[in-house]
N, CA, C and O atoms as a GROMACS GRO file, in nm:
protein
  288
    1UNK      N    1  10.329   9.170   9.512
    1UNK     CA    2  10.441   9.206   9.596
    1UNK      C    3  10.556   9.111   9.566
    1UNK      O    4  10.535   8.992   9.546
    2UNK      N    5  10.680   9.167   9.563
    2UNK     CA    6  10.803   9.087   9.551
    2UNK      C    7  10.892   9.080   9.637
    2UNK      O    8  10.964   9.175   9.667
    3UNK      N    9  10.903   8.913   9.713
    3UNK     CA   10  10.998   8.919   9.781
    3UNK      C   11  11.150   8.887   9.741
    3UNK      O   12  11.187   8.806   9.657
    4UNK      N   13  11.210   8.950   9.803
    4UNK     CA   14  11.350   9.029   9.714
    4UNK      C   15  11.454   8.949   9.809
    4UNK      O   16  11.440   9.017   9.911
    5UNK      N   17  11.562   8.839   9.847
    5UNK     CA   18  11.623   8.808   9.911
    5UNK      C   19  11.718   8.682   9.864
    5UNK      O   20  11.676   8.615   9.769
    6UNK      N   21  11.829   8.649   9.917
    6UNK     CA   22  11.956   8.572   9.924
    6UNK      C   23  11.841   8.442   9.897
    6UNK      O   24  11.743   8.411   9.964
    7UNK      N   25  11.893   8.382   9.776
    7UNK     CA   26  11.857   8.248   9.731
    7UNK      C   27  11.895   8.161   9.852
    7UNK      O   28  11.823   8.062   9.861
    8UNK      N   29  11.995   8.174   9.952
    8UNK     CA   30  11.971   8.070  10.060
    8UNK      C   31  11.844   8.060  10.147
    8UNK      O   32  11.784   7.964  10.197
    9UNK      N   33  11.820   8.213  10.147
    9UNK     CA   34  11.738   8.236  10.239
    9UNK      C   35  11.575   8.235  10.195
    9UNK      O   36  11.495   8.268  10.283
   10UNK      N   37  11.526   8.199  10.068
   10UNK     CA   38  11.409   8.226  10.036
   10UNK      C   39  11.311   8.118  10.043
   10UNK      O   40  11.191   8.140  10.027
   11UNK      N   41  11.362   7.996  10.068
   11UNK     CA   42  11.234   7.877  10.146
   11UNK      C   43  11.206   7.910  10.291
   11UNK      O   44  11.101   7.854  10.324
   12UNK      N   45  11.256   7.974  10.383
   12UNK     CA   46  11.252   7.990  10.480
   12UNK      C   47  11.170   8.157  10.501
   12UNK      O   48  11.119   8.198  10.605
   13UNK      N   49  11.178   8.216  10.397
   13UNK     CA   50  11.134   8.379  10.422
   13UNK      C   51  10.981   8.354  10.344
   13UNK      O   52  10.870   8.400  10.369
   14UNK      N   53  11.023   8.277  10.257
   14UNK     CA   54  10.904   8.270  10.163
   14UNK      C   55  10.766   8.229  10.264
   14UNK      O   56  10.660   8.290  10.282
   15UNK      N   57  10.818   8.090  10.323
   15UNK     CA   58  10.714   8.030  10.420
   15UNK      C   59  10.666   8.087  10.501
   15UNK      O   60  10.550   8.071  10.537
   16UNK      N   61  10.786   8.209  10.571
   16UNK     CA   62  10.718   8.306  10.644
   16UNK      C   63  10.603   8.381  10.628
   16UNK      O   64  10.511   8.385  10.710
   17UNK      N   65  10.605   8.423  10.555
   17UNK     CA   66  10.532   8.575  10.441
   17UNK      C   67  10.405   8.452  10.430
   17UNK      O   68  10.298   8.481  10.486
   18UNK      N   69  10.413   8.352  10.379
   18UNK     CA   70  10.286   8.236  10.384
   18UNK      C   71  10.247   8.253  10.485
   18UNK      O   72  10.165   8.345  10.482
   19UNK      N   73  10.264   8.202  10.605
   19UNK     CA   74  10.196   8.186  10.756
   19UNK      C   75  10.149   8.295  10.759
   19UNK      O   76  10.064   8.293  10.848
   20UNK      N   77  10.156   8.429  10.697
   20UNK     CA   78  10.148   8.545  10.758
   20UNK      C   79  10.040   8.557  10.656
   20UNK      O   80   9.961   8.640  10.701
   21UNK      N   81   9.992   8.508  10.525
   21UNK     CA   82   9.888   8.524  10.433
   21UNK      C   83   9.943   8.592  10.373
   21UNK      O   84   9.850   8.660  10.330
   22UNK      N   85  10.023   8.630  10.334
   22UNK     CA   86  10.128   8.708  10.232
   22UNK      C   87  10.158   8.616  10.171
   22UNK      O   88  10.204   8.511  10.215
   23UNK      N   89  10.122   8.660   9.997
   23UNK     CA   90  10.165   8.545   9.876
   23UNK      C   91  10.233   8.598   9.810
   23UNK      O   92  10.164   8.634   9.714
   24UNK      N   93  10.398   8.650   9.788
   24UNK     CA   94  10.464   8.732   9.740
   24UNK      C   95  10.497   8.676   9.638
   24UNK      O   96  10.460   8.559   9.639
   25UNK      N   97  10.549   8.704   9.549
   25UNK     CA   98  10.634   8.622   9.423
   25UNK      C   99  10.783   8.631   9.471
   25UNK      O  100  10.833   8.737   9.509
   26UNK      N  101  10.863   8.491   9.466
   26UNK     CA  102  10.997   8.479   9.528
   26UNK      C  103  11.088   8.559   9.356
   26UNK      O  104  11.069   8.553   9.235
   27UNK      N  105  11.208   8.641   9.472
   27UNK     CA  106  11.306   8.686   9.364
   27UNK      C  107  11.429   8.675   9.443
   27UNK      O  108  11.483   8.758   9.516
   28UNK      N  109  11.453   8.583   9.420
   28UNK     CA  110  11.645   8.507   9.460
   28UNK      C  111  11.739   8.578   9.406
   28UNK      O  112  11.735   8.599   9.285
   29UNK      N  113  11.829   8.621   9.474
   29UNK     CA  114  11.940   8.678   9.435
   29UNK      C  115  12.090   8.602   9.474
   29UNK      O  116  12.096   8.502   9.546
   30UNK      N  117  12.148   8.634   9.444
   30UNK     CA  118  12.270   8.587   9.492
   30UNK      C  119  12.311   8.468   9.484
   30UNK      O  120  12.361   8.437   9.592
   31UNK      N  121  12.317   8.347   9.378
   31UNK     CA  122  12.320   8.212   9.357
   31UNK      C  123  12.422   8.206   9.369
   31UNK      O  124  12.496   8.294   9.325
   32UNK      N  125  12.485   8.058   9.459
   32UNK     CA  126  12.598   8.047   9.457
   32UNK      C  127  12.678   7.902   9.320
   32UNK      O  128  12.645   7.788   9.352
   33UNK      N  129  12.705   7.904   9.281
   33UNK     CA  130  12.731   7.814   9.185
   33UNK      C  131  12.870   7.776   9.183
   33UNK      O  132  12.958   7.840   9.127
   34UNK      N  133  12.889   7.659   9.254
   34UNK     CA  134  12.988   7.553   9.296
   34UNK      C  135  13.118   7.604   9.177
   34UNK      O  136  13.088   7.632   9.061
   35UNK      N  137  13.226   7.607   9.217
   35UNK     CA  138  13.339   7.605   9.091
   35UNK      C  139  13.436   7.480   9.131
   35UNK      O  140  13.459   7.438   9.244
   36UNK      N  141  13.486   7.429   9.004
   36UNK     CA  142  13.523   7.344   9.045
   36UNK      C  143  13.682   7.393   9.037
   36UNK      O  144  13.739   7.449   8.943
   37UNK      N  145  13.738   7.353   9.171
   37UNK     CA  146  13.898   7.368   9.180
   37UNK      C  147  14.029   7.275   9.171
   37UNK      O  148  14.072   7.182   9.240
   38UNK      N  149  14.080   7.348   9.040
   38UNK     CA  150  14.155   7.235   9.025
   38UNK      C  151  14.162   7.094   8.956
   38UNK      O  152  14.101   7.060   8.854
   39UNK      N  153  14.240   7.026   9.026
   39UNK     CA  154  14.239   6.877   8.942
   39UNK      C  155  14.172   6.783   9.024
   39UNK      O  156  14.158   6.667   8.986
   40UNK      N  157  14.110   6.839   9.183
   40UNK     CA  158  14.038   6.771   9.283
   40UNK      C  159  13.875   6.709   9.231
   40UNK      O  160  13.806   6.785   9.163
   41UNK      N  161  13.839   6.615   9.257
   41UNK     CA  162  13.746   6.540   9.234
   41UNK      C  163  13.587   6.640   9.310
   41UNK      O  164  13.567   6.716   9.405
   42UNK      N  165  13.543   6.606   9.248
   42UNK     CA  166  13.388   6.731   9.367
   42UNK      C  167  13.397   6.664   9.497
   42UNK      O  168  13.382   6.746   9.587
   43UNK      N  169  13.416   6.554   9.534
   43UNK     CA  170  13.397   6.479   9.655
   43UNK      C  171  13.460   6.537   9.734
   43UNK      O  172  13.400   6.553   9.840
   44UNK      N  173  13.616   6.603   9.726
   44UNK     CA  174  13.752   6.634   9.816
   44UNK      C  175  13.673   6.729   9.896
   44UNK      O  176  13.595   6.790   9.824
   45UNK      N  177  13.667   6.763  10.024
   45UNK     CA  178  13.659   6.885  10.046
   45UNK      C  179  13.787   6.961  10.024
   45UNK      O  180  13.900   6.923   9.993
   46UNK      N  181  13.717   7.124  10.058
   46UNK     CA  182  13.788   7.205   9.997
   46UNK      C  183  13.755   7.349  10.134
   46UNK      O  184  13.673   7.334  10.226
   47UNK      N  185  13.837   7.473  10.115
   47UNK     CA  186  13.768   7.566  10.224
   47UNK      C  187  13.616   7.639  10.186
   47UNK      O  188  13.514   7.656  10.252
   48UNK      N  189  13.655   7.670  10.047
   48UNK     CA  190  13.529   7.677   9.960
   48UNK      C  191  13.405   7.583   9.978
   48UNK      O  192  13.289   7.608  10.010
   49UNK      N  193  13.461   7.481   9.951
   49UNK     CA  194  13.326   7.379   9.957
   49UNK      C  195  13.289   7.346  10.130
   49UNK      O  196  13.176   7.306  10.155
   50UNK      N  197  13.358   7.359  10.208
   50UNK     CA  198  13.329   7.363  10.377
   50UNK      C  199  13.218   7.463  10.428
   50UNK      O  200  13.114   7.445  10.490
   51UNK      N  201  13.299   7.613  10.361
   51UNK     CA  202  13.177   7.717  10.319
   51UNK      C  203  13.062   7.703  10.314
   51UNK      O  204  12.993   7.727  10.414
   52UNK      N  205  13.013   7.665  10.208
   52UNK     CA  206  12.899   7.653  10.138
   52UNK      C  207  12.826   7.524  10.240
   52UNK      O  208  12.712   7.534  10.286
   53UNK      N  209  12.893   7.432  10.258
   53UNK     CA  210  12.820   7.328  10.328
   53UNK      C  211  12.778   7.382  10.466
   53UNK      O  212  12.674   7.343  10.519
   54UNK      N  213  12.875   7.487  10.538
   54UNK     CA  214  12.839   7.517  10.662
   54UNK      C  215  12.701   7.613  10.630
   54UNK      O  216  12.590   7.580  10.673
   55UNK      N  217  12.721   7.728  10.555
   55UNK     CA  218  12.588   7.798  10.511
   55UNK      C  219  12.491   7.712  10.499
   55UNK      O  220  12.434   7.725  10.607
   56UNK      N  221  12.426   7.621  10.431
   56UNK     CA  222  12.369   7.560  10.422
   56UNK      C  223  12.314   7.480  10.556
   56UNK      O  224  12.199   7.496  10.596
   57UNK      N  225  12.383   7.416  10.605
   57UNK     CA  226  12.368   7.357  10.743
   57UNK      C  227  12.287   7.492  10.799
   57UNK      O  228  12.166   7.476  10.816
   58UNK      N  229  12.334   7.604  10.825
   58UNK     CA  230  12.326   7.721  10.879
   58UNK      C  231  12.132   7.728  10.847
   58UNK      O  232  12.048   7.728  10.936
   59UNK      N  233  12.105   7.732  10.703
   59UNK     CA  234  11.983   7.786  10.658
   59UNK      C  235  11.912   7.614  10.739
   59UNK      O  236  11.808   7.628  10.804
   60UNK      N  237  11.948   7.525  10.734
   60UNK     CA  238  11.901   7.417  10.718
   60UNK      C  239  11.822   7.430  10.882
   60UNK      O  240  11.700   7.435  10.897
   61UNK      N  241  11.898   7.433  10.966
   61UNK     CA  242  11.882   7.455  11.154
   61UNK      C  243  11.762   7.546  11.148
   61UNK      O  244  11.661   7.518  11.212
   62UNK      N  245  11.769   7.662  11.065
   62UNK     CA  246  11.723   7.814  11.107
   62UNK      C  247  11.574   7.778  11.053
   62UNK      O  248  11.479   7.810  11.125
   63UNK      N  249  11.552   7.720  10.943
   63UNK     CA  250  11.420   7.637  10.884
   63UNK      C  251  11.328   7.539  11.004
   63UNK      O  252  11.209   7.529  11.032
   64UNK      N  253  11.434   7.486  11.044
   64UNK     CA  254  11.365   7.352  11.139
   64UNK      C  255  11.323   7.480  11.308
   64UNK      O  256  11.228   7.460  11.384
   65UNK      N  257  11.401   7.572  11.320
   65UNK     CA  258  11.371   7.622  11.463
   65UNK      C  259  11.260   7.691  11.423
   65UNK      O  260  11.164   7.692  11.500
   66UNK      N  261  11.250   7.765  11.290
   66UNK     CA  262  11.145   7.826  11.243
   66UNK      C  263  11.007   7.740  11.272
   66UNK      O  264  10.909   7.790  11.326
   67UNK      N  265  11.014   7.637  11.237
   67UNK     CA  266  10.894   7.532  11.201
   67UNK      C  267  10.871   7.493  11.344
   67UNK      O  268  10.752   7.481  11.373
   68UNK      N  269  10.943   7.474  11.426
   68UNK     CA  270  10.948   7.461  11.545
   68UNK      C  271  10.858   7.522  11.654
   68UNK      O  272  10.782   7.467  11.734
   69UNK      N  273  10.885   7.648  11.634
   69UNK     CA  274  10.853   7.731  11.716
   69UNK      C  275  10.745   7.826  11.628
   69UNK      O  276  10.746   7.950  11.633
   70UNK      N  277  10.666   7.758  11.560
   70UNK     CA  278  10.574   7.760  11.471
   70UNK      C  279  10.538   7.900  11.387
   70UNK      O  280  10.433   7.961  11.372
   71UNK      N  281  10.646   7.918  11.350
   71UNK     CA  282  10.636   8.017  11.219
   71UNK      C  283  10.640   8.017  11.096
   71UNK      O  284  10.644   8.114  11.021
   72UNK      N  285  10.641   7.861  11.061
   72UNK     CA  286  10.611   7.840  10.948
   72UNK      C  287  10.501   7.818  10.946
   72UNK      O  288  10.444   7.794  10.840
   0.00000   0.00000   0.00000
């Protein structure tokens, strides 16, 4: 079986499908790959790079409530 989902989202879906005895093979889609803008250093933030950090934060919470409330 293949699980089919947003590369943010596939440590968190994957683990699911685990708890559940489901051993799927992960298939990530959607990579996001940083561009760099400009003559700005990677450090600067940016609205782009705020983005991505908030998503992240986003998957990061949704992992820990998961584990939490024991579905991982």
């Amino acid at each position: 079986m293949l699980l089919v989902t947003s590369a943010a989202h596939m440590r968190r879906a994957l683990a699911t499908f685990r708890k559940q005895g489901i051993n799927p093979i992960p298939v990530a889609t959607d990579y996001e790959v940083p561009e760099h803008v400009g003559p700005l250093p990677a450090w600067v933030p940016t609205w782009q790079r705020l983005g991505r950090a908030n998503r992240a934060i986003h998957e990061w919470f949704g992992y820990w409530q998961y584990a939490l409330r024991d579905k991982l």
